[in-house]
One Martini backbone bead per residue (centre of mass of N, CA, C, O) as a GRO file, in nm:
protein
  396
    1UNK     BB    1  14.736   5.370  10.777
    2UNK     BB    2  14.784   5.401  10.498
    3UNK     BB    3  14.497   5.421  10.394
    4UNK     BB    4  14.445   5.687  10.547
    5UNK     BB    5  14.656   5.861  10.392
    6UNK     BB    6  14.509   5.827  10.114
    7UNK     BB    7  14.183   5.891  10.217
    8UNK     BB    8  14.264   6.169  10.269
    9UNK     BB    9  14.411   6.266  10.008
   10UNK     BB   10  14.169   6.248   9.862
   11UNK     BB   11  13.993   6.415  10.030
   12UNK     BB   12  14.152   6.677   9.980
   13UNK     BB   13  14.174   6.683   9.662
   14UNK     BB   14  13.855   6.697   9.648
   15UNK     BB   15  13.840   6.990   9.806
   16UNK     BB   16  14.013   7.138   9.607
   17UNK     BB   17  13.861   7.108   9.383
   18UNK     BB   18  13.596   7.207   9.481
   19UNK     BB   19  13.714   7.478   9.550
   20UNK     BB   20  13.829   7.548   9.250
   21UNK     BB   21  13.501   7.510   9.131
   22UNK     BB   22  13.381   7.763   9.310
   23UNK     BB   23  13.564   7.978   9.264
   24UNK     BB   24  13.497   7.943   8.914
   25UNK     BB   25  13.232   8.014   8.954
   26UNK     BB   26  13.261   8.289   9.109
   27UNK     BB   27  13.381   8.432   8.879
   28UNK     BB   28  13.222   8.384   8.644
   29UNK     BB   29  12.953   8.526   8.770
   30UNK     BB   30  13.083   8.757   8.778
   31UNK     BB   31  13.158   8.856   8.508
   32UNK     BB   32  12.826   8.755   8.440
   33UNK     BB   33  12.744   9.019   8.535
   34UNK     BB   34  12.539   9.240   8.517
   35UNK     BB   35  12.553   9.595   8.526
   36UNK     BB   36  12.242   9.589   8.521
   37UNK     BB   37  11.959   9.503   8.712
   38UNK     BB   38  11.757   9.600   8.485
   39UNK     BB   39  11.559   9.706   8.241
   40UNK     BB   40  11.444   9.858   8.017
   41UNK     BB   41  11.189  10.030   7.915
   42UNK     BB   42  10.905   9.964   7.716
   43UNK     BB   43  10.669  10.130   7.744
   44UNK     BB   44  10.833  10.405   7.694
   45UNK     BB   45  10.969  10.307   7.422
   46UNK     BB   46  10.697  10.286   7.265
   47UNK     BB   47  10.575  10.528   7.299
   48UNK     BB   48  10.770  10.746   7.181
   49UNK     BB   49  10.736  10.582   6.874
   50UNK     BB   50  10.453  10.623   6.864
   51UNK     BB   51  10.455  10.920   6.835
   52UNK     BB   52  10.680  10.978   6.599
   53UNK     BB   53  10.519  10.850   6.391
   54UNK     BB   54  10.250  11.027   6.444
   55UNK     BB   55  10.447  11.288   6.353
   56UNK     BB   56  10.500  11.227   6.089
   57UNK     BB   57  10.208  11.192   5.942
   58UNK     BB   58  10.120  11.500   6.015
   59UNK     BB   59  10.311  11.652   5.919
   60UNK     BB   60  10.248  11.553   5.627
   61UNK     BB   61   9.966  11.692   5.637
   62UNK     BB   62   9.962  11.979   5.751
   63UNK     BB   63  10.251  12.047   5.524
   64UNK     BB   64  10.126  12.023   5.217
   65UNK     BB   65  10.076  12.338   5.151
   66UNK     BB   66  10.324  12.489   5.251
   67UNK     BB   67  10.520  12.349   5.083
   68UNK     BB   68  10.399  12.399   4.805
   69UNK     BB   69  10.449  12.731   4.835
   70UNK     BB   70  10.738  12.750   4.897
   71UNK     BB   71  10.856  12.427   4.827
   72UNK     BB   72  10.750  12.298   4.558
   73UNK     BB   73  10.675  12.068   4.786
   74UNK     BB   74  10.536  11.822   4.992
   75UNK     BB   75  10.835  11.672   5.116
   76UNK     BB   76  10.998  11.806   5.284
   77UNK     BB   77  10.920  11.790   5.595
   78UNK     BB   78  10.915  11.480   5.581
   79UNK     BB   79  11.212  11.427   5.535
   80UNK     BB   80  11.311  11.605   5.767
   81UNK     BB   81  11.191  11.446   5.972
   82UNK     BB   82  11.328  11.162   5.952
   83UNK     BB   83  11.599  11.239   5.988
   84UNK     BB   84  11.532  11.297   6.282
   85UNK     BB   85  11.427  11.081   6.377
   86UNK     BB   86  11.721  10.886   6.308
   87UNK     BB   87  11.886  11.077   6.496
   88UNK     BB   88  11.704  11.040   6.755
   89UNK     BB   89  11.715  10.703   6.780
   90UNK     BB   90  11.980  10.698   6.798
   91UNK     BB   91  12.050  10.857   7.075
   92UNK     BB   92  11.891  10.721   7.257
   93UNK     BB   93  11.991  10.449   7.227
   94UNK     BB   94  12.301  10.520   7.301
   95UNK     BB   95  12.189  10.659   7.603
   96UNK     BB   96  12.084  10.378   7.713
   97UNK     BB   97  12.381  10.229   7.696
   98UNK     BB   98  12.485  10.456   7.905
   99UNK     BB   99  12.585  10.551   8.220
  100UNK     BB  100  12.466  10.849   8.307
  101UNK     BB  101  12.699  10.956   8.520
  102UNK     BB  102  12.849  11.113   8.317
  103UNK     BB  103  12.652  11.387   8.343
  104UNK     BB  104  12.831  11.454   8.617
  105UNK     BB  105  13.098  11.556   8.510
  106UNK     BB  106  12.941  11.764   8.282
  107UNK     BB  107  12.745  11.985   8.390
  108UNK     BB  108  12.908  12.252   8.381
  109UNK     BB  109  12.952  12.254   8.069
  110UNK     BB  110  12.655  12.204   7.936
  111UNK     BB  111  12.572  12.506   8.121
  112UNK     BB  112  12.775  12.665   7.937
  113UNK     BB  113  12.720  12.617   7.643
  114UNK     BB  114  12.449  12.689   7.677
  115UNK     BB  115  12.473  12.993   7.798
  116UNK     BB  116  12.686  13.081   7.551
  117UNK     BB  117  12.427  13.023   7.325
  118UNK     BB  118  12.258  13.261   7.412
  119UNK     BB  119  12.443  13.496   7.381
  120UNK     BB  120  12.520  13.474   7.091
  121UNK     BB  121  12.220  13.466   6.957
  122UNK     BB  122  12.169  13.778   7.007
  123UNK     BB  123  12.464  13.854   6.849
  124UNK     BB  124  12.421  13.628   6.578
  125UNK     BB  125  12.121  13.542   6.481
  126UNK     BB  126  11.883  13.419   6.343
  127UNK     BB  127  11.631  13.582   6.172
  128UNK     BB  128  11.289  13.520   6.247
  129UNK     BB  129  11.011  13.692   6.293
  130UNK     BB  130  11.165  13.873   6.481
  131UNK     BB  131  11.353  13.637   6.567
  132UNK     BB  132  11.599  13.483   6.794
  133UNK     BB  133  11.656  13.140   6.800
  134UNK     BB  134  11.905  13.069   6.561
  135UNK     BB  135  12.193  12.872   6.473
  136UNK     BB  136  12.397  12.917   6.187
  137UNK     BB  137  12.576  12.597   6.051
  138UNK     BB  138  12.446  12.579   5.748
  139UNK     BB  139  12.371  12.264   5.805
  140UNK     BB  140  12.259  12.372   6.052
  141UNK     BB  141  12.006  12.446   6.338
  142UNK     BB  142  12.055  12.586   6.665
  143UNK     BB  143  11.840  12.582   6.973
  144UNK     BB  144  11.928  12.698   7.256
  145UNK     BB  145  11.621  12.690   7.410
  146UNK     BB  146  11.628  12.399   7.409
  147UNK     BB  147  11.891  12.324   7.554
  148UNK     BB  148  11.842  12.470   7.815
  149UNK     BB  149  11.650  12.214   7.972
  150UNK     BB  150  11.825  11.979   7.980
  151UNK     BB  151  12.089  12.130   8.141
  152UNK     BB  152  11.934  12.222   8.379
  153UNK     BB  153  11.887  11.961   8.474
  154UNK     BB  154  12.140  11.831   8.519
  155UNK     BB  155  12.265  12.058   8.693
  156UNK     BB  156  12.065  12.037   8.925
  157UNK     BB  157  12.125  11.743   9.027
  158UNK     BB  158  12.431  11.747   9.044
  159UNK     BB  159  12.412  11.988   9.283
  160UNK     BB  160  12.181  11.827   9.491
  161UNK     BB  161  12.310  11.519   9.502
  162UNK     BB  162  12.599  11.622   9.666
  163UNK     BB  163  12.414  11.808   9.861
  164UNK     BB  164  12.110  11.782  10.044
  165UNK     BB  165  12.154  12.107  10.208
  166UNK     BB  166  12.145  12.276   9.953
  167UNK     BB  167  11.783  12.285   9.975
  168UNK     BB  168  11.881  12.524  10.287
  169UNK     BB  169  12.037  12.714  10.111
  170UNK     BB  170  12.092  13.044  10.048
  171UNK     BB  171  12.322  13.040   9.849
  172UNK     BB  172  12.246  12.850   9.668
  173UNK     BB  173  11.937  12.932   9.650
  174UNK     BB  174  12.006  13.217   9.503
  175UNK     BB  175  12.191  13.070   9.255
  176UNK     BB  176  11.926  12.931   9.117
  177UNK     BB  177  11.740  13.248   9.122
  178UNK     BB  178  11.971  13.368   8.926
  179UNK     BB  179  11.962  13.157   8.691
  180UNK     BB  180  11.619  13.191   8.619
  181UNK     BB  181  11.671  13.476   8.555
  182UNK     BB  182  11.892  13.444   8.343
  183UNK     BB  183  11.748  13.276   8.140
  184UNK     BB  184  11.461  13.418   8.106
  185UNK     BB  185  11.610  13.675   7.982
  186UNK     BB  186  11.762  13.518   7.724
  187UNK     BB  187  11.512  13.416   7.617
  188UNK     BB  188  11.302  13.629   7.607
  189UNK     BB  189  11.492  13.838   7.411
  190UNK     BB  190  11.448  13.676   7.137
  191UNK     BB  191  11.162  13.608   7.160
  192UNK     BB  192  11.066  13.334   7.417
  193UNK     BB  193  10.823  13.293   7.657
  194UNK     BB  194  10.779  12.975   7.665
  195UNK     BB  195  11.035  12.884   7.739
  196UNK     BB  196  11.135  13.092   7.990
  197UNK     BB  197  10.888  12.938   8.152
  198UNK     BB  198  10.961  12.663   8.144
  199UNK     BB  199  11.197  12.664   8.259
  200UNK     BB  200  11.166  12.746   8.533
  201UNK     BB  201  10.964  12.557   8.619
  202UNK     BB  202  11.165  12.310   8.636
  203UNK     BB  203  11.349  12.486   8.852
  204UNK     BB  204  11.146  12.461   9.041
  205UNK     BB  205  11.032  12.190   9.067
  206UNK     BB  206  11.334  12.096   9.147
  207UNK     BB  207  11.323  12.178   9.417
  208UNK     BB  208  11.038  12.072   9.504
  209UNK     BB  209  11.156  11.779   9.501
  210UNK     BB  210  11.417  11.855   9.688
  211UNK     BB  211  11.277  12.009   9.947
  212UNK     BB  212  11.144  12.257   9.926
  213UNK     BB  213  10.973  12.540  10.001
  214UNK     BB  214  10.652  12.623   9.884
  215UNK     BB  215  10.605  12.897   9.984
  216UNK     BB  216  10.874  13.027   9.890
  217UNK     BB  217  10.837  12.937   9.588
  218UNK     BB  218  10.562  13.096   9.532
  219UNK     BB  219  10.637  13.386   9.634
  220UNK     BB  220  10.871  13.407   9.398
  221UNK     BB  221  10.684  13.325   9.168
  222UNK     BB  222  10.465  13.595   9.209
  223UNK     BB  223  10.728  13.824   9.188
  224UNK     BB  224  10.750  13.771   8.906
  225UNK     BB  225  10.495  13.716   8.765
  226UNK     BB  226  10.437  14.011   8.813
  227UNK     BB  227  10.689  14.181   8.680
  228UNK     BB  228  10.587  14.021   8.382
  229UNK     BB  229  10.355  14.174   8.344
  230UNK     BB  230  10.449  14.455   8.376
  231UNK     BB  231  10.643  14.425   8.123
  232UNK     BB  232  10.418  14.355   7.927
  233UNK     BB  233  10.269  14.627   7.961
  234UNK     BB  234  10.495  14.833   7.919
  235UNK     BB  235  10.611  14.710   7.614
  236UNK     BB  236  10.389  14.554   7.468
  237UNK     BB  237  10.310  14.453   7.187
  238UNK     BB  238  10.241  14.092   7.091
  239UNK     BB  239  10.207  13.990   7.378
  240UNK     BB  240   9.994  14.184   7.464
  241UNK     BB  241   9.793  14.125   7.202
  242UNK     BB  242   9.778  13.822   7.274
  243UNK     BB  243   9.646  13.825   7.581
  244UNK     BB  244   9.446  13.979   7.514
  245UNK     BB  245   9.291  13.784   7.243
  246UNK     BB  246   9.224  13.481   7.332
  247UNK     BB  247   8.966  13.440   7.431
  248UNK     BB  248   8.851  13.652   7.181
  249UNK     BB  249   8.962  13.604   6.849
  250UNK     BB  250   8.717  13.703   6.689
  251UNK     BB  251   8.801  14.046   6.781
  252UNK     BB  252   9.122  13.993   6.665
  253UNK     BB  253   9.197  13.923   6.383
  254UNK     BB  254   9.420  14.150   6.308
  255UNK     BB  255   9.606  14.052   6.520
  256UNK     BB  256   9.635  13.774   6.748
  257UNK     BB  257   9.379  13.591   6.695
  258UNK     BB  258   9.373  13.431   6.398
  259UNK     BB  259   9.520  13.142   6.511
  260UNK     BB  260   9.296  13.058   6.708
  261UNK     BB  261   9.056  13.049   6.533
  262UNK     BB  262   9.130  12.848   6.360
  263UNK     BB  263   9.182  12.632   6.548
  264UNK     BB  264   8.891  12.608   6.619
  265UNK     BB  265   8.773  12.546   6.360
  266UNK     BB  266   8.907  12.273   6.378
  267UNK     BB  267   8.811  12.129   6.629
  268UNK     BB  268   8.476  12.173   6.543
  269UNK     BB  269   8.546  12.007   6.251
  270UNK     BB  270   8.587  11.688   6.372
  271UNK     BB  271   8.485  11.577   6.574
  272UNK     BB  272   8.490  11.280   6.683
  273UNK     BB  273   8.634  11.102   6.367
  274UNK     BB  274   8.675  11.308   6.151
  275UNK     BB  275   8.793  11.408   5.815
  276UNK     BB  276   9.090  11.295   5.748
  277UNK     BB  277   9.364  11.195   5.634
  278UNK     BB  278   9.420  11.492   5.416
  279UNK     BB  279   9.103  11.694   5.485
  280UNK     BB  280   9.184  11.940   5.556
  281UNK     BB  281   9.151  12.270   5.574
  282UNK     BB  282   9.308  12.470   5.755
  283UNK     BB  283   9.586  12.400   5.603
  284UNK     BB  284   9.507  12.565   5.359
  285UNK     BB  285   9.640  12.867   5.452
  286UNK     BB  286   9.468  12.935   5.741
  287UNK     BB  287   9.678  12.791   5.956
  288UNK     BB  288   9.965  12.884   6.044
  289UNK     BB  289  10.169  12.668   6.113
  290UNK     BB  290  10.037  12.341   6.137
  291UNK     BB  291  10.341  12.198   6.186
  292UNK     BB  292  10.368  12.283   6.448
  293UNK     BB  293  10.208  12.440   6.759
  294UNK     BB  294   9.885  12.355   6.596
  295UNK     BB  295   9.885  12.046   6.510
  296UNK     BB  296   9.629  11.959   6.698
  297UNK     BB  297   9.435  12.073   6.534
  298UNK     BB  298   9.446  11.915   6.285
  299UNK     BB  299   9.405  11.627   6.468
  300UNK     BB  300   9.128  11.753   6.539
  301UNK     BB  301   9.019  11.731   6.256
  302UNK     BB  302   9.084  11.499   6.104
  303UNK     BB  303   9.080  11.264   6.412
  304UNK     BB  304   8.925  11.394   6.653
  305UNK     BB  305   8.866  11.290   6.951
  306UNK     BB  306   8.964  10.985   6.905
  307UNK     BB  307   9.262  11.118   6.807
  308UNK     BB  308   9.336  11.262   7.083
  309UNK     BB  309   9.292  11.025   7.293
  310UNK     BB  310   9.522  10.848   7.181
  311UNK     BB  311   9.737  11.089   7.231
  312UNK     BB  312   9.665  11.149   7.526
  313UNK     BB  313   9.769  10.857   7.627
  314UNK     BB  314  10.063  10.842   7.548
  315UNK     BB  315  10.134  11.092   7.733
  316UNK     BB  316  10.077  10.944   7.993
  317UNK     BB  317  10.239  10.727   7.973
  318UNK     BB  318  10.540  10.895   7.965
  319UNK     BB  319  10.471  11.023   8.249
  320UNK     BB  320  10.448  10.746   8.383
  321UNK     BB  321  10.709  10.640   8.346
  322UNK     BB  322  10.866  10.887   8.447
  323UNK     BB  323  10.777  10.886   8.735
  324UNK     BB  324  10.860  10.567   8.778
  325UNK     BB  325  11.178  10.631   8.763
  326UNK     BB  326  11.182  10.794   8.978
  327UNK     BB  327  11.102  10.676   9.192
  328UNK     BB  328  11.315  10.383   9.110
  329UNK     BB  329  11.570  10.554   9.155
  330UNK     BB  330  11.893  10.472   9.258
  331UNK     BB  331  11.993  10.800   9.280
  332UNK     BB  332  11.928  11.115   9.287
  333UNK     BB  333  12.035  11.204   9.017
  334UNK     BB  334  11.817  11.041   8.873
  335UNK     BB  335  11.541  11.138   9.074
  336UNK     BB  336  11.591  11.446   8.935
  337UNK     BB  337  11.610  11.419   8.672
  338UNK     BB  338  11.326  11.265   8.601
  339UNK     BB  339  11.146  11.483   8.683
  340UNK     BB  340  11.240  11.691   8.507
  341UNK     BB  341  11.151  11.568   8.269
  342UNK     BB  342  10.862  11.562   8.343
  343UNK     BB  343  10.792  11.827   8.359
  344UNK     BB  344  10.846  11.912   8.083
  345UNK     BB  345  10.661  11.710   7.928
  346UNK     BB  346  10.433  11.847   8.069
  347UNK     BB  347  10.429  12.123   7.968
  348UNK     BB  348  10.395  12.111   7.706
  349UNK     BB  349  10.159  11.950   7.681
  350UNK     BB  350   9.969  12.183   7.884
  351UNK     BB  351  10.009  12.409   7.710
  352UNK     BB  352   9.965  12.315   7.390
  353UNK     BB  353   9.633  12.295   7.485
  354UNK     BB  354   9.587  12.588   7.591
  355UNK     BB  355   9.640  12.714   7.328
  356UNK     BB  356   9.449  12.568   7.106
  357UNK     BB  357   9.197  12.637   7.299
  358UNK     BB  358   9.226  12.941   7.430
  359UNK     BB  359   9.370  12.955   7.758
  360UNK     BB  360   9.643  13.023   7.631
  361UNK     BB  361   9.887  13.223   7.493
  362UNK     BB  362  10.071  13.239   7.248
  363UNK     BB  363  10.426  13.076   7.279
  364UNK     BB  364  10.558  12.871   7.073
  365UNK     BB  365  10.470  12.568   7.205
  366UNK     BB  366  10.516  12.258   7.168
  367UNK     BB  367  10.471  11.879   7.064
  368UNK     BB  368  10.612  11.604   7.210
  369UNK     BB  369  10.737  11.444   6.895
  370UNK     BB  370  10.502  11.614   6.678
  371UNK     BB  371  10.640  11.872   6.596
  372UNK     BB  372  10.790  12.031   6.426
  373UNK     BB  373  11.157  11.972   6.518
  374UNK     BB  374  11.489  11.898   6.509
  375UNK     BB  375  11.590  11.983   6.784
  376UNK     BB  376  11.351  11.880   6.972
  377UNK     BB  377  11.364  11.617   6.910
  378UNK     BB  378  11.656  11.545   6.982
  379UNK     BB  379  11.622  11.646   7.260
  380UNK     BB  380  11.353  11.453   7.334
  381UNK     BB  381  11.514  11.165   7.276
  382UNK     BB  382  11.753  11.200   7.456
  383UNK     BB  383  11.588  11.222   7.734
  384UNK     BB  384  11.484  10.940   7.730
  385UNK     BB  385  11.771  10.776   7.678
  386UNK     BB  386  11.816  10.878   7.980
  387UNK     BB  387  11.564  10.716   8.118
  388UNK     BB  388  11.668  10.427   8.044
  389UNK     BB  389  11.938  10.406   8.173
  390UNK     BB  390  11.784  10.436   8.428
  391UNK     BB  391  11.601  10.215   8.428
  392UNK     BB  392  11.849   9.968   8.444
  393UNK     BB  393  11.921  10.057   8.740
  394UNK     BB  394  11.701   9.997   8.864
  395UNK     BB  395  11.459   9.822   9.091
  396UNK     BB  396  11.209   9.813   8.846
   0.00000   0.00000   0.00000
């Protein structure tokens, strides 16, 4: 008997210990449980590192006459891009290691901020080349236009995503075209016609991707678009100027046509293989800033169709990841972020090869990620960082 008592008393304390050793397991687990559940999108990291490296060396081939005729050296903008592309990698990597879900908490001061700094610049903005589009803060310099769309991302998705009944309301649905209309408006006044078409497209694209009926979408589309040709005929300007224009730049060398006939002649001068990085002509001062808006045609120009290949190669690469986070964000909010952002970086994509080309008027829309522009990049490196953060949380 007494044996028994004995072989019982081990054999509760075995289990007492077993239990007590499954408990510190089953915790120990939980504590290094990782907080996501996916990993980074490396190919998506890759990409975009790989486009940012590829518009360093092209803005240094583009701007080097450009630079020395200005600013006396060949490195200006070189070194300043380097510097954005710094800050702008420093940027995306910090928002990739962050809970995206902060930036719904922030969405309406985000959207206020940019909203308030839209009406600043038309009225105390630094004016270049007759448009007002950056705030002078001395150290750097601002543009709101650029801030504007990543903005309007983040608060329609927070939006959308806390009540999806919200994109068959018509108080909201009227309160989203009223918004629309509204930076369009602000941004136009710049004026800014590419960014201020791209922000509504954004912003439809998101409605669209939520659930609205596209009939109603393109039917409000076609009465803005009939408004805005409208008013760009009755006032007339570099606008109307440019829209006559594009398609035979050759007849209007002396008005809006000159930008887009040297693009042109550049991208017919480099042939399959190009002229080589560094030998372009239309940079040597006959294509007016090729380190911006125009830097395909130098890019086609140096590096032929082969390199424009390889290139746009690149950027389905980042909007099929972009896409494919969308798809597989863990929460609407997540996967409406993800939309617009994919939204956008097509729309750049596909506009800036439209003007370079001659298929649609000039209208200032860079290429992102390889054209100069320091706001720009910090801009769209910041919008990846935070598509690696969803794709962290994702189921694939």
């Amino acid at each position: 008997m007494l044996n028994r008592i004995k072989n019982s008393r081990k054999a509760s304390a075995s289990i007492a210990d077993t239990g007590s050793e499954k408990v510190v397991n089953i915790s120990d687990r939980r504590r290094k449980k990782p907080l996501y559940k996916g990993s980074v999108d490396f190919i998506l990291f890759a990409a975009v590192i790989g486009l940012v490296l590829f518009g360093i060396v092209m803005v240094f081939s583009a701007s080097y006459y450009t630079a020395m005729s200005r600013e006396g050296t060949p490195y200006y903008y070189l070194f300043r891009d380097c510097i954005w592309a710094i800050i702008g990698t420093g940027t995306m990597l910090f928002l990739a290691t962050c809970d995206y879900h902060f930036l719904k908490k922030l969405s309406w001061l985000i959207m206020g901020v940019a909203f308030i700094l839209l009406v600043i610049v038309l009225i105390n903005g630094k004016e270049i080349n007759n448009a007002k589009r950056w705030i002078d803060l001395k150290v750097i310099t601002l543009m709101p236009g650029e801030l504007a769309k990543p903005a309007v991302i983040i608060f329609i998705a927070a939006l959308l995503s806390n009540d999806s009944s919200r994109i068959r309301d018509f108080r909201w649905m009227s309160g989203l075209f009223f918004l629309a209309g509204s930076l369009f408006y602000l941004i136009y006044k710049q004026p800014n016609l590419s960014t201020a078409g791209t922000v509504v497209i954004i912003i439809f694209g998101m409605m669209f991707i939520a659930g609205m009926n596209i009939l109603g979408l393109l039917s409000i589309g076609g009465i803005g678009f009939l408004g805005l040709v409208a008013l760009i005929i009755a006032k007339g300007g570099f606008h109307l100027e440019r829209i006559i224009s594009f398609r035979h730049p050759e007849n209007e060398l002396m008005e809006g046509g000159y930008q887009v006939y040297q693009s042109l002649l550049a991208l017919g001068s480099g042939g399959i293989f190009g002229v080589g990085i560094g030998n372009s002509i239309q940079k040597t001062l006959y294509l007016p800033e090729p380190q911006n808006d125009f830097i395909l045609a130098i890019i086609g120009e140096e590096l032929g169709y082969a390199g424009l290949i390889i290139l746009l190669t690149l950027y389905l690469v980042v909007i099929w990841r972009c896409v494919h986070i969308a798809m597989h964000a863990p929460d609407m909010f997540g996967r409406l972020m993800s939309a617009g952002f994919s939204v956008m970086f097509s729309a750049h994509v596909i506009f800036n090869i439209l003007i370079v080309t001659a298929w649609m008027p000039p209208t200032g829309i860079i290429l992102p990620f390889v054209s100069w522009g320091g706001n720009a990049l910090v801009i769209f490196m910041a919008c990846i960082g935070i598509m690696l953060s969803i794709s962290r949380q994702s189921s694939k």
